[in-house]
N, CA, C and O atoms as a Tripos MOL2 file, in Angstrom:
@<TRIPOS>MOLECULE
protein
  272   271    68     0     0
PROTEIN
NO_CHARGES

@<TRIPOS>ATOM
      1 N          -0.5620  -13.0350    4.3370 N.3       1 UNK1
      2 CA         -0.2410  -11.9540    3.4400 C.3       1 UNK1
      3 C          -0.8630  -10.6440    3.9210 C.2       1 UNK1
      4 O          -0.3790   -9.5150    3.9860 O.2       1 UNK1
      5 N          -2.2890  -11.1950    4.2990 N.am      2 UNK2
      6 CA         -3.1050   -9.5690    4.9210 C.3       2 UNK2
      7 C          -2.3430   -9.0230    6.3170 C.2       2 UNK2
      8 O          -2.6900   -7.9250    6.7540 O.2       2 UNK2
      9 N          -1.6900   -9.5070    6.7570 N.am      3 UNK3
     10 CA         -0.8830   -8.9390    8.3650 C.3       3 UNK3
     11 C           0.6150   -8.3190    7.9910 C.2       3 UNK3
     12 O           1.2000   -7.4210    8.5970 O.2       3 UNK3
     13 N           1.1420   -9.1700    6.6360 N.am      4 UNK4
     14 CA          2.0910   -8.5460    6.1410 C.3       4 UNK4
     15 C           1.9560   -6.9170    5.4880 C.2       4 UNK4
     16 O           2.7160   -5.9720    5.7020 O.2       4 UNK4
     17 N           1.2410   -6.9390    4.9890 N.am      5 UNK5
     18 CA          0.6070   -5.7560    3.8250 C.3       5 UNK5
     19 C           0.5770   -4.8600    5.1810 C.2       5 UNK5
     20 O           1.3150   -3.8750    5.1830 O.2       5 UNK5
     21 N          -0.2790   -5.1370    6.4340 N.am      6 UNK6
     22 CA         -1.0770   -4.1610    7.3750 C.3       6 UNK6
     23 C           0.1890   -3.8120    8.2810 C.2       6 UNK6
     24 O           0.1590   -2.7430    8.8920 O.2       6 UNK6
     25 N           1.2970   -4.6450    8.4060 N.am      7 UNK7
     26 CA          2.6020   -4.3550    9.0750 C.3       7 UNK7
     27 C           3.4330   -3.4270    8.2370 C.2       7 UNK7
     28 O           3.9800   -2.5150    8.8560 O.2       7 UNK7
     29 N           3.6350   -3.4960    6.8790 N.am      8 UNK8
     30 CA          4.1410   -2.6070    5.8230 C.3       8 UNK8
     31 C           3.5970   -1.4560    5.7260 C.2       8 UNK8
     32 O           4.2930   -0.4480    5.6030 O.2       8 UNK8
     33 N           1.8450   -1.3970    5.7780 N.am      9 UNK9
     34 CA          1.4580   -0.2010    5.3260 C.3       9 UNK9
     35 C           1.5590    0.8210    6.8240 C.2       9 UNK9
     36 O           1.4480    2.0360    6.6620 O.2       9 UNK9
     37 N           1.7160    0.4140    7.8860 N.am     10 UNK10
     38 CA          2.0840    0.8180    9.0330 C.3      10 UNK10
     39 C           3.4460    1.5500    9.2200 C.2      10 UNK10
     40 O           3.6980    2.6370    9.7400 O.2      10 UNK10
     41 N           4.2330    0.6300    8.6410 N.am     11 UNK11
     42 CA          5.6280    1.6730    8.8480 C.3      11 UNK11
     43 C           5.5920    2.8670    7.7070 C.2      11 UNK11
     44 O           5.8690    4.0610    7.8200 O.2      11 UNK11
     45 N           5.1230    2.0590    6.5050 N.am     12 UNK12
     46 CA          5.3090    3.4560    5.4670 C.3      12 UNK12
     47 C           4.4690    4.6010    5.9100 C.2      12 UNK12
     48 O           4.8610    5.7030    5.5260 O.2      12 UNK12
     49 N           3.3720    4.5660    6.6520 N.am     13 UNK13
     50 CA          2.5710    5.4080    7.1600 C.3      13 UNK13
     51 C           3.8980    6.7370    8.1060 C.2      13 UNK13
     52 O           4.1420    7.9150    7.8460 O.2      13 UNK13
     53 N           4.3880    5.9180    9.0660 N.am     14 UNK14
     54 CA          4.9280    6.3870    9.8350 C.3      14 UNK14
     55 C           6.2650    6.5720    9.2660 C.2      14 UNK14
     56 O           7.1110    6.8280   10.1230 O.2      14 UNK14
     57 N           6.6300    6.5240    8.2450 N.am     15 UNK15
     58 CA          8.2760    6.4450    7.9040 C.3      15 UNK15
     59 C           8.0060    7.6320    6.4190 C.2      15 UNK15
     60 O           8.6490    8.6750    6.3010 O.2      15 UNK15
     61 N           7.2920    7.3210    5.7500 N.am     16 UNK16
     62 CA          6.8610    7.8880    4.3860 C.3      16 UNK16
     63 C           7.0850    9.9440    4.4920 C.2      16 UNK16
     64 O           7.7680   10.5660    3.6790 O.2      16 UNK16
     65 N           6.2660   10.6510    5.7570 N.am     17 UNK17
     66 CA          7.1030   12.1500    6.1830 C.3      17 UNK17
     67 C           8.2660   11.9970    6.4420 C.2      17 UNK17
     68 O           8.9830   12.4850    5.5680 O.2      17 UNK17
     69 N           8.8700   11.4770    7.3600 N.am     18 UNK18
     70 CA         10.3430   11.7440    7.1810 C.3      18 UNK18
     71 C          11.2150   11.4900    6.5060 C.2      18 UNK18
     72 O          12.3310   11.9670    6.7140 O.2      18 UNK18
     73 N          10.9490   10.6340    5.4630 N.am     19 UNK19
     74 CA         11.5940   10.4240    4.2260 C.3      19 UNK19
     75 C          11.2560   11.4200    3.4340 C.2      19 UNK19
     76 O          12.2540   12.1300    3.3070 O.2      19 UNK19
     77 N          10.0840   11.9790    2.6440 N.am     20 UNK20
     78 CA          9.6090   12.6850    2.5250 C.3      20 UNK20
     79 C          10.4320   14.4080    2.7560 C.2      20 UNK20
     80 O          10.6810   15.0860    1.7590 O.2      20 UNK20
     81 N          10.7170   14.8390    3.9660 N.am     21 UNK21
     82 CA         11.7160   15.6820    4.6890 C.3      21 UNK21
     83 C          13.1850   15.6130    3.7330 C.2      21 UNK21
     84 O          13.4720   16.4440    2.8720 O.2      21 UNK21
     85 N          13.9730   14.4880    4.0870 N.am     22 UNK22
     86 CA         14.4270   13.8490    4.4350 C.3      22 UNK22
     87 C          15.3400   14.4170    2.4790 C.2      22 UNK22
     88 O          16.4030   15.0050    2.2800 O.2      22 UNK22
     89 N          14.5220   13.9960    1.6840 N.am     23 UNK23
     90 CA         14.5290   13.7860    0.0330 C.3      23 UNK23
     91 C          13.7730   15.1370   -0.8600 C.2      23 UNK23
     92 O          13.5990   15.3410   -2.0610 O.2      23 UNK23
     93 N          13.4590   15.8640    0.3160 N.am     24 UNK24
     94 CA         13.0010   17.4970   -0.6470 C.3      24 UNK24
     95 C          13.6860   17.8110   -2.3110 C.2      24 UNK24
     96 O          13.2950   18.1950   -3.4140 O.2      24 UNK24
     97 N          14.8220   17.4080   -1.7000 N.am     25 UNK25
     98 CA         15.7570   18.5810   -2.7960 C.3      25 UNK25
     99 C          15.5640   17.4010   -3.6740 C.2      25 UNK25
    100 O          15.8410   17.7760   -4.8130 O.2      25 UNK25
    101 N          15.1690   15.9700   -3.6810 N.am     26 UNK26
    102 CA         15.8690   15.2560   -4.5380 C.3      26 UNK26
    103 C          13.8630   14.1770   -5.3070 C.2      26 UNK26
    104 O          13.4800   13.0280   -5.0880 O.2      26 UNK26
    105 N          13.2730   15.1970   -6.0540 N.am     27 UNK27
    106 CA         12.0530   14.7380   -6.6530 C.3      27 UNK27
    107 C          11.6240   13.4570   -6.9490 C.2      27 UNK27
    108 O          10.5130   12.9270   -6.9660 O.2      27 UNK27
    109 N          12.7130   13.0870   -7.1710 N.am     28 UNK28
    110 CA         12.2260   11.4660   -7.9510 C.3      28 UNK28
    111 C          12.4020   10.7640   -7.1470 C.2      28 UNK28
    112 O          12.0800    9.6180   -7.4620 O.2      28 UNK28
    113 N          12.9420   10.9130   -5.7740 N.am     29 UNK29
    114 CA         12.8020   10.4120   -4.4350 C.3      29 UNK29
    115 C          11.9170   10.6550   -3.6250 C.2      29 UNK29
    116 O          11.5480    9.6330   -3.0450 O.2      29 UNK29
    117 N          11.2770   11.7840   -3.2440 N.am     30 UNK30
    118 CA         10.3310   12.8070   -2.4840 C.3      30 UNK30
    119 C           9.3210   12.0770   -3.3430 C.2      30 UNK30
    120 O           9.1710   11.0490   -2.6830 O.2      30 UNK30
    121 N           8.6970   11.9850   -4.1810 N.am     31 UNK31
    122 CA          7.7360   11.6630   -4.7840 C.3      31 UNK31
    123 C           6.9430   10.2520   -4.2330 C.2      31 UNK31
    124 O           5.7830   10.1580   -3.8330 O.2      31 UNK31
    125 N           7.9010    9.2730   -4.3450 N.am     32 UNK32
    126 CA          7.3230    8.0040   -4.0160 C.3      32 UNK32
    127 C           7.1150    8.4690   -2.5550 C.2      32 UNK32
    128 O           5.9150    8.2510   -2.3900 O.2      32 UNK32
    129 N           7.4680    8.8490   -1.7060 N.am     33 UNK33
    130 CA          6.8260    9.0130   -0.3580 C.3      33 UNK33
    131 C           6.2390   10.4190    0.1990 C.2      33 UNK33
    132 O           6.1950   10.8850    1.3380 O.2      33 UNK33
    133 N           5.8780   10.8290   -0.8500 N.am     34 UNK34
    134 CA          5.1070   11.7630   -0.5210 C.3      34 UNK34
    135 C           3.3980   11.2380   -0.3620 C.2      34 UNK34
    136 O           2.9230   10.5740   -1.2840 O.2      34 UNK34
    137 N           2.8670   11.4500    0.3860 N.am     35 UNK35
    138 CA          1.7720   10.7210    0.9350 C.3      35 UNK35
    139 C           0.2730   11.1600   -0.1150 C.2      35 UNK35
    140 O          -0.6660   10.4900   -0.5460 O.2      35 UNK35
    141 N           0.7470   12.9410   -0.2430 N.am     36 UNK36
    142 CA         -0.1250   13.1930   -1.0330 C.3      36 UNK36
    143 C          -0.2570   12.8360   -2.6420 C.2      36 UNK36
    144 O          -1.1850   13.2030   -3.3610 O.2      36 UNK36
    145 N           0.9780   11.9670   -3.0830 N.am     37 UNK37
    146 CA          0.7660   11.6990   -4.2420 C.3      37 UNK37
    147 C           0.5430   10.6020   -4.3670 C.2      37 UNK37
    148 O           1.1400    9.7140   -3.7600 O.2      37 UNK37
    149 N          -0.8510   10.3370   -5.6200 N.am     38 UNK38
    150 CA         -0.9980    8.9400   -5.6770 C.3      38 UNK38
    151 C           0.0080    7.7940   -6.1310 C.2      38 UNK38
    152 O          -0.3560    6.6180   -6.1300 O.2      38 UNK38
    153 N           1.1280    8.1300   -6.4690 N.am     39 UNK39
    154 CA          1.9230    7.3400   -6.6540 C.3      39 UNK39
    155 C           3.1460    6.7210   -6.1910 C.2      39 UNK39
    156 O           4.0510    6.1700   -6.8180 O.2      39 UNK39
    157 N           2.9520    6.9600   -4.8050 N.am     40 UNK40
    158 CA          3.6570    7.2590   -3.3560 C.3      40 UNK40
    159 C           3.7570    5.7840   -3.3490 C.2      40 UNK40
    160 O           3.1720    5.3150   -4.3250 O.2      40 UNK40
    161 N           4.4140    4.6950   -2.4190 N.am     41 UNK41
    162 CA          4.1720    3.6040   -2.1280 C.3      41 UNK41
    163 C           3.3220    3.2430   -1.5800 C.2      41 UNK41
    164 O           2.6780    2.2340   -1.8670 O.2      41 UNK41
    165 N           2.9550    4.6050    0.1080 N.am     42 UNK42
    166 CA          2.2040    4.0490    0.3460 C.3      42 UNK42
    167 C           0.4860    3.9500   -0.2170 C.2      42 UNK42
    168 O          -0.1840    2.9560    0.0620 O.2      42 UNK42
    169 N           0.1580    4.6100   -0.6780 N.am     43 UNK43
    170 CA         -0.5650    4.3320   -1.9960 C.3      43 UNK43
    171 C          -1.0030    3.6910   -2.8510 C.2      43 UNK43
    172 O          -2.1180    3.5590   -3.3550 O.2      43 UNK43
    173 N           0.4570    3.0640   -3.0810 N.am     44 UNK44
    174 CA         -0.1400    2.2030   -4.3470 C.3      44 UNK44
    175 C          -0.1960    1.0050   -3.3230 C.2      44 UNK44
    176 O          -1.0590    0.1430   -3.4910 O.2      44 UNK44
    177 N           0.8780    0.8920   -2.0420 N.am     45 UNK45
    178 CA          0.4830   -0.8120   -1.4070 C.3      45 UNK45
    179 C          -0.8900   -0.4790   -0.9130 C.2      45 UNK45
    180 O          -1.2660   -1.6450   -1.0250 O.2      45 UNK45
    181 N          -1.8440    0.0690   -0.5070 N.am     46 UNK46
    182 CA         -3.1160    0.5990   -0.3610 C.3      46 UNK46
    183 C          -3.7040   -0.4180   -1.6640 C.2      46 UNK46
    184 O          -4.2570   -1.5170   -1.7030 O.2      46 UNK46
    185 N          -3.2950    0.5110   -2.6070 N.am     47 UNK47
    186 CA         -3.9450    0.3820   -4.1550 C.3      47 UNK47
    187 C          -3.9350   -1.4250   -4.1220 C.2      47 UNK47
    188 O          -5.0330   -1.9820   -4.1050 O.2      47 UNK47
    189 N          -3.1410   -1.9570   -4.1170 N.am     48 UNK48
    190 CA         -2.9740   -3.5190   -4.8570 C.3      48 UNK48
    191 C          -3.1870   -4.3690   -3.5060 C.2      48 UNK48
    192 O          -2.9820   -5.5820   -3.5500 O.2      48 UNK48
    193 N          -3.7930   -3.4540   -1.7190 N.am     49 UNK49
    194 CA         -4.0350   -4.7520   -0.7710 C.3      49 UNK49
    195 C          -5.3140   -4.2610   -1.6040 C.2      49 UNK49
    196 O          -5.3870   -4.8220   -2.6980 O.2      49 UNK49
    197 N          -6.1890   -3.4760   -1.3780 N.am     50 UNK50
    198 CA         -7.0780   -3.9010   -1.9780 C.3      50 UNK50
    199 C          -7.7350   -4.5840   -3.1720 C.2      50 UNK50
    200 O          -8.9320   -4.8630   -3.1000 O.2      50 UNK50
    201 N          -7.0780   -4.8520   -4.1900 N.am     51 UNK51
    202 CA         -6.9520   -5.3230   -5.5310 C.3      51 UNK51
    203 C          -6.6690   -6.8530   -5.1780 C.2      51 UNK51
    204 O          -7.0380   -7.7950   -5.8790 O.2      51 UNK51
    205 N          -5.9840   -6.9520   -4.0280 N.am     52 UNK52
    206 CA         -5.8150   -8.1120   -3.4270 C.3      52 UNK52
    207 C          -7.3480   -8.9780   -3.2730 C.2      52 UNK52
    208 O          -7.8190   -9.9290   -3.8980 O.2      52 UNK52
    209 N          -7.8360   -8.1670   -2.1570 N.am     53 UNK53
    210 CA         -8.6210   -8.5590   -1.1850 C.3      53 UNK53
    211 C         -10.1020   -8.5940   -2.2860 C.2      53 UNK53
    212 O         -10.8640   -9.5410   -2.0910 O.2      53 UNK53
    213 N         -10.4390   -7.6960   -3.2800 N.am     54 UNK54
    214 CA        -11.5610   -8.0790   -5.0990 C.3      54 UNK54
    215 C         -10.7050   -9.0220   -4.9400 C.2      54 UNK54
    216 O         -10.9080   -9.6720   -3.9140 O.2      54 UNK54
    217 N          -9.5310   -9.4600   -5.7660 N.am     55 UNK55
    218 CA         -9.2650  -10.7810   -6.0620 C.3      55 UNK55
    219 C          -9.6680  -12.2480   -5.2570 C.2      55 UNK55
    220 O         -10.2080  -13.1570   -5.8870 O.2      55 UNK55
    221 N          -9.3830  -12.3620   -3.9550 N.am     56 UNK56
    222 CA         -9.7560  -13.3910   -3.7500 C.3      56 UNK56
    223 C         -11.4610  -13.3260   -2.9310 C.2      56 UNK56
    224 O         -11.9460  -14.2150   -2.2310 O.2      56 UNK56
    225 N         -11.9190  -12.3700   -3.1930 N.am     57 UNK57
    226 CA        -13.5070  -12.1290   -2.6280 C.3      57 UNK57
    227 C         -14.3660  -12.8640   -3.7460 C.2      57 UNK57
    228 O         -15.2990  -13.6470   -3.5720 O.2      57 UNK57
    229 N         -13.8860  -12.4720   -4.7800 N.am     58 UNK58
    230 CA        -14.2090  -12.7250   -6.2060 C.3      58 UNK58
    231 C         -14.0360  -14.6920   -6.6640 C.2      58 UNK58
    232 O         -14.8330  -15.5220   -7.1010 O.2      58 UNK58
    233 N         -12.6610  -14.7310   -6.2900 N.am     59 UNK59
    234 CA        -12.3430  -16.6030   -5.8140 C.3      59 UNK59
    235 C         -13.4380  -17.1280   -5.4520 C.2      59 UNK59
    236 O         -14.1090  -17.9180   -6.1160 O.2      59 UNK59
    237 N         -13.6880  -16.6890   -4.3140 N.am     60 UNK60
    238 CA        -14.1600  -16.8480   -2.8170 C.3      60 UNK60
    239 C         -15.6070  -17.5940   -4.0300 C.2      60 UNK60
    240 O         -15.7100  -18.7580   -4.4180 O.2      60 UNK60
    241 N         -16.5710  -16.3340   -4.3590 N.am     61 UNK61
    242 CA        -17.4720  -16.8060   -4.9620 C.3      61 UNK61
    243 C         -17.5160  -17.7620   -5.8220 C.2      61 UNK61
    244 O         -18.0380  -18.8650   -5.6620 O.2      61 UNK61
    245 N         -16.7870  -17.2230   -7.0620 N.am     62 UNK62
    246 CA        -16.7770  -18.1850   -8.2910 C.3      62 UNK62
    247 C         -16.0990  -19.5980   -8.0790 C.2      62 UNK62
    248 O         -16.0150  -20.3920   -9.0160 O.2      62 UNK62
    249 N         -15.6820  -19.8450   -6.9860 N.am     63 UNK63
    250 CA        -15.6260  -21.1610   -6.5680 C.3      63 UNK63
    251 C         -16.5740  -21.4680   -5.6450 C.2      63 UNK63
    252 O         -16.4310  -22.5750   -5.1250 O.2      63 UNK63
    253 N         -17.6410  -20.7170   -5.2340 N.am     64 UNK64
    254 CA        -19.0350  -21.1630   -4.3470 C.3      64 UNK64
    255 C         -18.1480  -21.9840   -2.5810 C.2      64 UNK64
    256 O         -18.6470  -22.9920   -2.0790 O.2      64 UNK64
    257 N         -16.7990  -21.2520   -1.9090 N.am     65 UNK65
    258 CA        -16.3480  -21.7250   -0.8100 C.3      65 UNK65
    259 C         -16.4300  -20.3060   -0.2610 C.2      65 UNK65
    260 O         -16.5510  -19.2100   -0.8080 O.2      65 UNK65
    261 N         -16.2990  -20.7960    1.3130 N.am     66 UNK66
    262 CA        -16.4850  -19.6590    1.8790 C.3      66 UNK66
    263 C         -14.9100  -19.6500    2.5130 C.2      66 UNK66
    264 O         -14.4010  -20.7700    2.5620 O.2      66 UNK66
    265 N         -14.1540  -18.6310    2.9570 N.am     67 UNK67
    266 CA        -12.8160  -17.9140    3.5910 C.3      67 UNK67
    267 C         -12.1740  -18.6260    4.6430 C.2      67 UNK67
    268 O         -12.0600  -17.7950    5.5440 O.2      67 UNK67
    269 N         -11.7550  -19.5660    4.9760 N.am     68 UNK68
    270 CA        -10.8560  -19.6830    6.6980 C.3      68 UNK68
    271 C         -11.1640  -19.1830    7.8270 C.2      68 UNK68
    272 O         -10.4460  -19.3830    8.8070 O.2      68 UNK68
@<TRIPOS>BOND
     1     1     2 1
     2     2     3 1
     3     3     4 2
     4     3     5 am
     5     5     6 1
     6     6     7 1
     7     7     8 2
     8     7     9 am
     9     9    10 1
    10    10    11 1
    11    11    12 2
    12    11    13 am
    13    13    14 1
    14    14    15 1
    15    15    16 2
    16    15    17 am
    17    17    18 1
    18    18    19 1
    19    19    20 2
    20    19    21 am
    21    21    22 1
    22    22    23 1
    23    23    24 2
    24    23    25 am
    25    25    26 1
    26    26    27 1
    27    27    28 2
    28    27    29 am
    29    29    30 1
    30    30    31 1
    31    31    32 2
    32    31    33 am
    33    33    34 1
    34    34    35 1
    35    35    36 2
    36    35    37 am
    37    37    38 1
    38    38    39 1
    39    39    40 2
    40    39    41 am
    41    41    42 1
    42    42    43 1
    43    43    44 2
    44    43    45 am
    45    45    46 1
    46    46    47 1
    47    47    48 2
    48    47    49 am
    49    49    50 1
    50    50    51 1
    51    51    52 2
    52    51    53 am
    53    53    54 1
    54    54    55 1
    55    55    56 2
    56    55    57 am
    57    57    58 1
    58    58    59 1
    59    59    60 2
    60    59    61 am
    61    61    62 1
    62    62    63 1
    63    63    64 2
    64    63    65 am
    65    65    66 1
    66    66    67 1
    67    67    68 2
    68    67    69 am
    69    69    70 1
    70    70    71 1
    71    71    72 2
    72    71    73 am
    73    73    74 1
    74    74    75 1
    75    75    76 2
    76    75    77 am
    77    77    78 1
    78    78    79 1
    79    79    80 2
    80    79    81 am
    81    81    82 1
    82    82    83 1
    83    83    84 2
    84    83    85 am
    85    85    86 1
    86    86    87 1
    87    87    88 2
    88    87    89 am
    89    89    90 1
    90    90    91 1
    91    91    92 2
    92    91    93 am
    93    93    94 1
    94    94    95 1
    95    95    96 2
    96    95    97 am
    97    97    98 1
    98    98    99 1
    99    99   100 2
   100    99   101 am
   101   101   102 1
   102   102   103 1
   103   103   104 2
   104   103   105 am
   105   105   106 1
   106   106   107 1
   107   107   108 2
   108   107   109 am
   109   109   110 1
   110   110   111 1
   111   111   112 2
   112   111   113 am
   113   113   114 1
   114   114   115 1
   115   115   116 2
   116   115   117 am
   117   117   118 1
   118   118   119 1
   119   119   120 2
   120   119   121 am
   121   121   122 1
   122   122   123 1
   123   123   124 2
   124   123   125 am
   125   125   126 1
   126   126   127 1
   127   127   128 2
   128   127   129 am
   129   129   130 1
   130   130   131 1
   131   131   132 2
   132   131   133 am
   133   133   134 1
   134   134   135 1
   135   135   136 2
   136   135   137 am
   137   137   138 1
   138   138   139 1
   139   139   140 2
   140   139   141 am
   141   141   142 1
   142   142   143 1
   143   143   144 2
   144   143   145 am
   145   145   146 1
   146   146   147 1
   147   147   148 2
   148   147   149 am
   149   149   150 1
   150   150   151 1
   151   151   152 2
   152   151   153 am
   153   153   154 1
   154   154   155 1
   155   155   156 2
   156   155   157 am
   157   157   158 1
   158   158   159 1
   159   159   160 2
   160   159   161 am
   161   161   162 1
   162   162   163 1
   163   163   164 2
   164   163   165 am
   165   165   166 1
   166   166   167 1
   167   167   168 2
   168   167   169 am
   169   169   170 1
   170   170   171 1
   171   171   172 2
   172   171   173 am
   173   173   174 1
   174   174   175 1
   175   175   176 2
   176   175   177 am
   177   177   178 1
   178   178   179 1
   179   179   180 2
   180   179   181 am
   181   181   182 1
   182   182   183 1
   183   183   184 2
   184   183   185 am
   185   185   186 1
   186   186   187 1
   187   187   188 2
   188   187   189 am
   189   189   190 1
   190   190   191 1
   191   191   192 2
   192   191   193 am
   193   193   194 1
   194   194   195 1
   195   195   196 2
   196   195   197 am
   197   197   198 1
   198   198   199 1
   199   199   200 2
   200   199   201 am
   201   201   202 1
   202   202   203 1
   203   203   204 2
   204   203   205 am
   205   205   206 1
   206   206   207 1
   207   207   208 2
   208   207   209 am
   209   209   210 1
   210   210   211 1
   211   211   212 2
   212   211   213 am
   213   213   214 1
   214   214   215 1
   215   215   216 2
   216   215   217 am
   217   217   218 1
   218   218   219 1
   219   219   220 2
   220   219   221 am
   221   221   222 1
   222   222   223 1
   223   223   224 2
   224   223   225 am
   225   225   226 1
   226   226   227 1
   227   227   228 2
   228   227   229 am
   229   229   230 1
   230   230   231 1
   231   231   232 2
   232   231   233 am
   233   233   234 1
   234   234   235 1
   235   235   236 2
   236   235   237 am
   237   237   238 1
   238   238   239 1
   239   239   240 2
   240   239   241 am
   241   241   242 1
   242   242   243 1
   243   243   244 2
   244   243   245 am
   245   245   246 1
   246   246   247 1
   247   247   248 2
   248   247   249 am
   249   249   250 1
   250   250   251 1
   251   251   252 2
   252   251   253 am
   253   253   254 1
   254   254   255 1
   255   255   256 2
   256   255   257 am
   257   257   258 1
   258   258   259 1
   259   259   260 2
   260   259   261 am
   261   261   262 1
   262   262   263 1
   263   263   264 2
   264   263   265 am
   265   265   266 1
   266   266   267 1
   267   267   268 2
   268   267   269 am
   269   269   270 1
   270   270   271 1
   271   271   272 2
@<TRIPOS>SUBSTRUCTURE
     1 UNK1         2 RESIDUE 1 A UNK
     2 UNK2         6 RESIDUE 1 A UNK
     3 UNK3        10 RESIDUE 1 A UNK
     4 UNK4        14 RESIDUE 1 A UNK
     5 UNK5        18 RESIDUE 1 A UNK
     6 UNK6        22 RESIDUE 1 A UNK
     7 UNK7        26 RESIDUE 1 A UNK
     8 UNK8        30 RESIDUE 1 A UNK
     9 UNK9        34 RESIDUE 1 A UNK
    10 UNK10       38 RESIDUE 1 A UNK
    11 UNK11       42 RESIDUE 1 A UNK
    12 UNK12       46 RESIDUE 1 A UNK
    13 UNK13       50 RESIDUE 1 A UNK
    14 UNK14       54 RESIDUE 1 A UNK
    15 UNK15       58 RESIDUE 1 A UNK
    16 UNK16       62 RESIDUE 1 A UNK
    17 UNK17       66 RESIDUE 1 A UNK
    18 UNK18       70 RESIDUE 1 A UNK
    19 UNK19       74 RESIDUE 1 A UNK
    20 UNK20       78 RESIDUE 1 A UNK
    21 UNK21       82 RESIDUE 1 A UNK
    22 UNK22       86 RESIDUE 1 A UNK
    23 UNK23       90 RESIDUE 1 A UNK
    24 UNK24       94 RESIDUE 1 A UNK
    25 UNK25       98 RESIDUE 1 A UNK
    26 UNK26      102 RESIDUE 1 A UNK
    27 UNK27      106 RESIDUE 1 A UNK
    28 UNK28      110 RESIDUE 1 A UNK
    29 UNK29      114 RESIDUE 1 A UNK
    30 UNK30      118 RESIDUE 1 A UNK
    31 UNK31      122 RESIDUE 1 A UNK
    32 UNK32      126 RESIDUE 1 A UNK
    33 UNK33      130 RESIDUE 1 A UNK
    34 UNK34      134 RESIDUE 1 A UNK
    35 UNK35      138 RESIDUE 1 A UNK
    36 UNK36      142 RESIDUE 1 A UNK
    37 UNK37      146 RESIDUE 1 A UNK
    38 UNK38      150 RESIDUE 1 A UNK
    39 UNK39      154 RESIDUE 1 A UNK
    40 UNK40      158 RESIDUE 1 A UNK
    41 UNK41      162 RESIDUE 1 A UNK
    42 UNK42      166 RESIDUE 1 A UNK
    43 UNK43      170 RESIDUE 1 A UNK
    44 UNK44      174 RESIDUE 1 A UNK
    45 UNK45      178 RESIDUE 1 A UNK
    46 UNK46      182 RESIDUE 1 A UNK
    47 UNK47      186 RESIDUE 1 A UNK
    48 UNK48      190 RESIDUE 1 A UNK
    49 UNK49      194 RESIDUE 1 A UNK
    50 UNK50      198 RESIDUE 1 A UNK
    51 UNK51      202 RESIDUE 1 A UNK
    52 UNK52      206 RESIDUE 1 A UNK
    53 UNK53      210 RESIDUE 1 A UNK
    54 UNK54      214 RESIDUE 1 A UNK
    55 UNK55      218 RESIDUE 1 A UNK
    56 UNK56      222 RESIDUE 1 A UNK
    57 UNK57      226 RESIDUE 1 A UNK
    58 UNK58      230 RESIDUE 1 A UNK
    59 UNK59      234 RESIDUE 1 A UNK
    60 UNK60      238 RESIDUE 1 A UNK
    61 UNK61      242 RESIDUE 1 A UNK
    62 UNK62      246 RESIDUE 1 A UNK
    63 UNK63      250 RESIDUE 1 A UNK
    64 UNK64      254 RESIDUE 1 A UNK
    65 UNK65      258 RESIDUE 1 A UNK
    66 UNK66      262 RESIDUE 1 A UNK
    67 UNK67      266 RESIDUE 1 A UNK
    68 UNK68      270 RESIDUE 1 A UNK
């Protein structure tokens, strides 16, 4: 899942300005990939790998096992 997320957040990195460009005239499009807004995709997939990665750190303990 973590190589998936890091392959995704890679293209939106690189894809997110020219879409961005791309969707000026059209806000409710421009928005989700606008980089500077927190509510961009790439952003929020940011937001929830990490929410990810508390979640099973948190496992990790309260089940007293250690990671793969």
């Amino acid at each position: 899942m973590q190589g998936y997320q890091a392959d995704l957040t890679g293209l939106l990195e690189k894809t997110s300005p020219m879409l961005f460009e791309l969707w000026q005239s059209h806000p409710e499009l421009s928005e989700i990939v606008d980089v500077e807004s927190k509510n961009s995709l790439i952003n929020q997939l940011k937001q929830t790998s990490k929410e990810h990665v508390i979640w099973w750190q948190n496992f990790y303990k309260a089940c007293d096992i250690r990671p793969l």
